[in-house]
C-alpha positions in Angstrom: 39.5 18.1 2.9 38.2 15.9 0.1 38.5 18.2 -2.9 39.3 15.5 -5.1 36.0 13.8 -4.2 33.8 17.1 -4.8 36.4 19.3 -7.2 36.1 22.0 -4.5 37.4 22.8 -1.2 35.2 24.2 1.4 35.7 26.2 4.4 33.2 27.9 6.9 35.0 31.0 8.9 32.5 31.7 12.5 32.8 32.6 15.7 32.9 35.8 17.9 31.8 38.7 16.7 34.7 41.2 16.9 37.5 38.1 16.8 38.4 38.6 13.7 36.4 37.2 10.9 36.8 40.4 8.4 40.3 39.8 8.9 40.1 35.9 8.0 38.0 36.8 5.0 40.3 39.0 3.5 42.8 37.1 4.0 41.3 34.0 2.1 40.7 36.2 -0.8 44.1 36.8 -0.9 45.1 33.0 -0.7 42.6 32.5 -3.8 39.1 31.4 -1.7 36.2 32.6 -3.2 34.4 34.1 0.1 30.8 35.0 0.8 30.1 37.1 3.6 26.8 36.1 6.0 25.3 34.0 3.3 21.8 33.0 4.5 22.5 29.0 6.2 20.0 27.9 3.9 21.9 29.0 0.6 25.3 28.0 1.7 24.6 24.3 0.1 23.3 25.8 -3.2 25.9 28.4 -3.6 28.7 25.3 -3.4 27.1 23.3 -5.4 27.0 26.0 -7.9 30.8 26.4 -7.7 31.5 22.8 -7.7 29.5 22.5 -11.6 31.6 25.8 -12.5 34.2 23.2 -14.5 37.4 24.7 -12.6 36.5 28.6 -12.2 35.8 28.0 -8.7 38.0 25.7 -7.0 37.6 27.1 -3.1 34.6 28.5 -1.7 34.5 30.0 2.1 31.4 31.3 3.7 31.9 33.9 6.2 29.2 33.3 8.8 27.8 35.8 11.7 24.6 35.8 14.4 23.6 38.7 11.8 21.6 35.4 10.0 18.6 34.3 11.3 18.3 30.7 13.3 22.0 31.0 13.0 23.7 28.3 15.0 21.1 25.6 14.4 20.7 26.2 10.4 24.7 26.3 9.9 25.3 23.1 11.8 23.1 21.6 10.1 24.7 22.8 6.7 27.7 21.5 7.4 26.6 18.4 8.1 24.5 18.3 4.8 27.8 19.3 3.2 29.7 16.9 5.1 27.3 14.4 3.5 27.5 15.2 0.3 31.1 15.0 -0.2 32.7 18.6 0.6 34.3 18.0 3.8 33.8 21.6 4.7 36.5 22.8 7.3 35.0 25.0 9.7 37.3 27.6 11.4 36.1 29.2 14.4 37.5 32.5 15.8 37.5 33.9 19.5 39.1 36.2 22.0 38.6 37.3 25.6 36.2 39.6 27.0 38.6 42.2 28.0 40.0 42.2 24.4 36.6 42.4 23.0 35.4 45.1 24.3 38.6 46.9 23.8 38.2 46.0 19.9 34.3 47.6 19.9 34.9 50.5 22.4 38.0 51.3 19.9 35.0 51.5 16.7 32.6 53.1 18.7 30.4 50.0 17.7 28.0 48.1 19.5 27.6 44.3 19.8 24.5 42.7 17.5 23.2 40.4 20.1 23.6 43.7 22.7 20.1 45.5 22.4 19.5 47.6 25.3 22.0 45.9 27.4 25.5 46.6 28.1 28.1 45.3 25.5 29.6 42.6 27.4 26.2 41.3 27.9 25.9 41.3 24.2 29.5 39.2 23.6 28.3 36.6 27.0 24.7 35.8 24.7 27.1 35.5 21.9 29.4 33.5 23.4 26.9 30.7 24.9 24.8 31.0 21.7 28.3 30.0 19.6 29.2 27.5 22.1 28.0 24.5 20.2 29.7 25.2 16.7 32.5 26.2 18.5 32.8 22.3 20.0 32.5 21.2 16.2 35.1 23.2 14.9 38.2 21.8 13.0 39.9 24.5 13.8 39.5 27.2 16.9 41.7 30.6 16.9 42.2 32.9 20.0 43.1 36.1 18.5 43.0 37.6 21.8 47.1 38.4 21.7 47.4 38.0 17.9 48.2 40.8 15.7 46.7 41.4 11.9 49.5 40.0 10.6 50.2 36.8 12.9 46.3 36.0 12.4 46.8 36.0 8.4 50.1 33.8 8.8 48.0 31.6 11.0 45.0 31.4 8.4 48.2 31.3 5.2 49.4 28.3 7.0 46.0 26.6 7.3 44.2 27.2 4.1 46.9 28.4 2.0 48.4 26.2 -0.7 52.7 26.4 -1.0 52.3 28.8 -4.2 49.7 30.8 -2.9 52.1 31.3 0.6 54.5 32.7 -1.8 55.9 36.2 -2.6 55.0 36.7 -6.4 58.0 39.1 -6.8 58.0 41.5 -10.3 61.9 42.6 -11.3 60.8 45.4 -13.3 63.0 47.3 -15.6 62.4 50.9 -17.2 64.1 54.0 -18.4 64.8 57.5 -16.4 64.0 59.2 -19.3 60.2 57.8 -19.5 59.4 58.5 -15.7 59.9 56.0 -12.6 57.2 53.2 -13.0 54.5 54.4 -10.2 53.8 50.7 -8.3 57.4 50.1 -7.7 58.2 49.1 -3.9 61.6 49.2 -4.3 63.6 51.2 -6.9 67.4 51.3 -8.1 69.3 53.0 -10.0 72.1 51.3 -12.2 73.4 54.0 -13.8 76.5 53.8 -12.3 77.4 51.0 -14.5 79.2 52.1 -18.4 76.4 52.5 -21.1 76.7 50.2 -23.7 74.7 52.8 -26.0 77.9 54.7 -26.4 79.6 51.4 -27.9 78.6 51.1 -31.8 78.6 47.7 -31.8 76.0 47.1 -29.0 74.2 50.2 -29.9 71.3 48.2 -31.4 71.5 45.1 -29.4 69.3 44.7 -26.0 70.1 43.6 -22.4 68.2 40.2 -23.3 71.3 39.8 -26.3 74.3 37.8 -24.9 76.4 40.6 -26.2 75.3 43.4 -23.8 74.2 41.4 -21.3 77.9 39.8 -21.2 79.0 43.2 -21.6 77.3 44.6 -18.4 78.2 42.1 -16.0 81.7 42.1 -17.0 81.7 45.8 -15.8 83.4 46.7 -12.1 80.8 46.4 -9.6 78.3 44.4 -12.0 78.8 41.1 -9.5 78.8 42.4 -6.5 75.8 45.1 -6.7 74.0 41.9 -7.6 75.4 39.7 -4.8 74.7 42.2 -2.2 71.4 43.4 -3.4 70.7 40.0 -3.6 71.1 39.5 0.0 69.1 42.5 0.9 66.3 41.2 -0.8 66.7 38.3 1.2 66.1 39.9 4.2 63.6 42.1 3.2 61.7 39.4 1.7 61.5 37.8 4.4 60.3 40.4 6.5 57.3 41.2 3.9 56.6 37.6 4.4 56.3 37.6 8.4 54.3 41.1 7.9 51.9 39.3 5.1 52.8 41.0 2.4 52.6 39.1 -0.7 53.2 41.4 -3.8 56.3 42.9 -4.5 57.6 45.1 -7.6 61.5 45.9 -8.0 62.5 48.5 -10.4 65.9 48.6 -11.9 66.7 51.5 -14.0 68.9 53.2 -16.1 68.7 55.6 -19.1 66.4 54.1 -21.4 65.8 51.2 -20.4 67.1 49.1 -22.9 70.5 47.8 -21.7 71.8 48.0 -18.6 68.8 47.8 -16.8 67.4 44.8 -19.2 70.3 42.5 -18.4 71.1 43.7 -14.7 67.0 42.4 -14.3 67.3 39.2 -15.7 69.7 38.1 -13.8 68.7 39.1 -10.3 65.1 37.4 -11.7 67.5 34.5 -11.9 68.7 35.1 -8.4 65.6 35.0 -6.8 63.5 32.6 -8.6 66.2 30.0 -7.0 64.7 31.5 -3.6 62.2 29.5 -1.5 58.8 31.7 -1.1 59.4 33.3 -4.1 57.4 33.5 -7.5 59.2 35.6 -9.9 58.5 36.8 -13.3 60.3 40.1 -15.4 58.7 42.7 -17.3 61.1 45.0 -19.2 58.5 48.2 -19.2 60.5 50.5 -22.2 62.3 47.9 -23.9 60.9 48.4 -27.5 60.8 52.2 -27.3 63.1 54.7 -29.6 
């Protein structure tokens, strides 16, 4: 894809209608595409355009096409050859599956086909399926969903159109007090009470988990390390199993009284942990550090 060329990247999702193609789109929103459902063919070319003189605020641009729009098949081809000469490159995914699974997929909504009419529905998906026939020999890329779950068509899409930071799990290491209420978006939550609380010492009293002082203070304390190491390794294995499922956001609370010591320093340094991770974006956020 010639971005570099045009400043934008373009992609055009199509193909059978009940394949897929809501799933694609959301997924590209995820990954950072700016998507546009059914755009009328003959705007697709002004709406890129448009992104491509946005200096930077829109970078990716996929168009999520449909029979819905009229003179369908022969308007988009030739909008993506217009495209194609100006520049963009656009990359045209094309989704499918097999009858069987089709009708499966609208019998299951209690939906009927939009090129059905009065006929029966798998009339509807063979008119669709001839009428697609051409822009599915064009396509750059063609996807049989018929055996493909929700989550192996997004890692399918991720691997395609995702770039290696958007692919990434942007993991937050959270850390907060029990005595202001468990943080209400955390995925995962643990308690570090168990460790000594360097509020009790006089010395440390006013000092922080981000001082060297406490933080030296709490990790020298049995069972500092190896809570660490071995929650470390379960985060390993779960991450990786969000990853496979397509789960891209993940918020780890570590608490303890107030959320000044013990959870402060046990935070930063599983954020250190991780961020040495492949797949893994990671930034902290101390959520009651700061309060009385």
């Amino acid at each position: 894809m010639n971005a570099e060329k045009s400043g934008i990247e373009v992609a055009v999702v199509t193909g059978l209608s009940g394949a897929g193609r809501s799933t694609a789109a959301k997924c590209l929103e995820d990954l950072g595409w700016f998507v546009v459902d059914n755009l009328p063919p003959e705007l697709i070319a002004t709406m890129v355009e448009l992104g491509a003189q946005a200096r930077g605020a829109i970078t990716r641009v996929a168009v999520v096409m449909d029979v819905r729009s009229r003179a369908f098949t022969e308007d988009l081809a030739s909008i993506i050859k217009d495209l194609d000469a100006r520049g963009y490159k656009p990359k045209v995914l094309f989704l499918e599956a097999t009858d069987d699974v089709l009708i499966r997929r609208f019998e299951a909504v209690r939906r009927g086909h939009p090129m059905q009419g009065d006929g029966r529905l798998a009339d509807g998906i063979e008119a669709e399926r001839i009428l697609l026939t051409p822009l599915r020999e064009e396509a750059d890329l063609v996807l049989d969903t018929s055996a493909l779950s929700i989550h192996q068509l997004r890692a399918k899409i991720e691997d395609t159109f995702g770039s290696e930071s958007a692919q990434r799990t942007r993991v937050t290491v959270l850390s907060f007090g029990y005595k202001y209420g468990l943080p209400m978006d955390a995925d995962l939550v643990m308690d570090v009470r168990f460790l000594p609380n360097p509020f009790w010492i006089p010395e440390l009293r006013e000092f922080t988990g981000l001082d060297g002082e406490v933080r030296n203070y709490v990790l020298s304390q049995e069972g500092a390390e190896e809570f660490l190491d071995r929650y470390h390794e379960l985060l390993r294995l779960i991450g990786a199993g969000y990853r496979r499922e397509g789960k891209r956001y993940l918020t780890l609370a570590i608490g303890c009284t107030g959320g000044k010591h013990r959870s402060v320093a046990l935070s930063e340094e599983l954020a250190s942990r991780l961020a040495s991770e492949d797949g893994m974006a990671v930034k902290v956020v101390h959520r009651d550090l700061g309060r009385e």
